[in-house]
N, C-alpha and C positions, 0 to 999 in steps of 0.2 A: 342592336343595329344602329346604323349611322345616321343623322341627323344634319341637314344644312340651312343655312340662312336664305331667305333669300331677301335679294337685293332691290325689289319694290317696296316692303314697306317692312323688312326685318322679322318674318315671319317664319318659325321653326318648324322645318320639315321634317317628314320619316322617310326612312326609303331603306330595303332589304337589300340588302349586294350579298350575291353569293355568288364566290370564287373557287374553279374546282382546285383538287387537289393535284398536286404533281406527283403523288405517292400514295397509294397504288397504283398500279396499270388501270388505265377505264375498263369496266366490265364489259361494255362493247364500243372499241372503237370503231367511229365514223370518219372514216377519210374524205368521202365524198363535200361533208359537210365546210370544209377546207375552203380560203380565199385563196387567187395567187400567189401569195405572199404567206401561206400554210399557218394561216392564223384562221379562228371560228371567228364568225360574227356574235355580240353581244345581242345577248335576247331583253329588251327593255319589256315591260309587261304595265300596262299600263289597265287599271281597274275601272270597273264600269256603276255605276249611279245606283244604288247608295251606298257600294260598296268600299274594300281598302284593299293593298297589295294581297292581305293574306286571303282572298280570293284563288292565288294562284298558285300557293304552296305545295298542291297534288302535280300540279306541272314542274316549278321550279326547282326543286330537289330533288327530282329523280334527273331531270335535265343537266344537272351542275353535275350531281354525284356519278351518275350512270354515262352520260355522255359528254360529261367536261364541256359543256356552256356555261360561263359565265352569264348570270339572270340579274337582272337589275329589276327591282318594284318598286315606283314612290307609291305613297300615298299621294293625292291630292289636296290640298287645303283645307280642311273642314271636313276630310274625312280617316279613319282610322288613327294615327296616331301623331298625324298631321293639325298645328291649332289654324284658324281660318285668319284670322288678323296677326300681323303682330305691332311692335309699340311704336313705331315710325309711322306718324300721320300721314295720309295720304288723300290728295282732292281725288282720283279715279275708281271708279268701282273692282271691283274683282270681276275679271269676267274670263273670257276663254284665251283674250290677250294676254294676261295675269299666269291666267296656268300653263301655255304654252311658254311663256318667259320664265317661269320659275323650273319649267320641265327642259328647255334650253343651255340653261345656267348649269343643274345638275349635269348633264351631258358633259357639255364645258369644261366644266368643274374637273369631271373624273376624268377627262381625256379618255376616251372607251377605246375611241377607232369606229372601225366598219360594227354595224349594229344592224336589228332588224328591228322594227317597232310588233309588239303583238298585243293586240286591245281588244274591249269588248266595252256595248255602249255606249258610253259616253266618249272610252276613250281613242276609237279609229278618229273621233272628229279632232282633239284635243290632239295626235298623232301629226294628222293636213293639217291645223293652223300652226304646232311648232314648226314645222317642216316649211310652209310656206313661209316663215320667220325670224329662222336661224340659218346663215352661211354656214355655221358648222354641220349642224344636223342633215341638208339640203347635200354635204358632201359626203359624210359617213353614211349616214342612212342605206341600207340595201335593200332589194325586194328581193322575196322569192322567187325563184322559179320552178 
């Protein structure tokens, strides 16, 4: 699985991206599940204290494979296969600023689109401060209904 820097203090992230397939047909298509623009929203899954993405593994691959969601999971910082520091000094602590910008970035990064954030924990809070802190995320972001 893929890994990214991030860009406060050069610190190697983890993160699961599962993309479904375009071959076979999905075992049950959901048309409902559909934007105007007949695109699904990316399922971001964000882990909850002390845990890491693979919390969500019983979700996330039946969801990709069974109903063609694309499922995004970082780790967080310091935990699962994510390291907490990296080698770029830095005066500011780590705190929820930190992991919402690193969790930003990745967003960013991959250019998803329309997403739905799905947390537990720690991470519904971690979910409101990127949101409250990224123009991009504040525009793609979707809520259920």
């Amino acid at each position: 699985m893929p890994r990214f820097i991030s860009p406060f203090d050069e610190c190697h992230l983890f993160y699961r991206d599962y993309k479904p397939a375009g071959f076979p047909a999905p075992f049950r298509p959901d048309e409902a599940s559909l934007d105007n623009e007949g695109r699904k929203p990316v399922l971001v899954f964000l882990h909850g204290w002390p845990m890491s993405s693979i919390m969500f593994e019983k979700l996330t691959l039946p969801l990709c494979e069974t109903y063609r969601f694309r499922c995004i999971a970082p780790d967080r910082r310091g935990f699962g296969n994510s390291d907490w520091m990296g080698s770029k000094p830095v005066d500011k602590p780590i705190d929820y600023d930190v992991f919402a910008a690193d969790l930003a970035y990745l967003l960013e990064k991959l250019k998803i689109g329309p997403f739905i954030f799905i947390g537990a924990s720690m991470g519904p809070g971690e979910a409101v401060h990127t949101y409250m802190n990224s123009g991009y995320v504040r525009e793609n972001c979707r809520v259920c209904s």
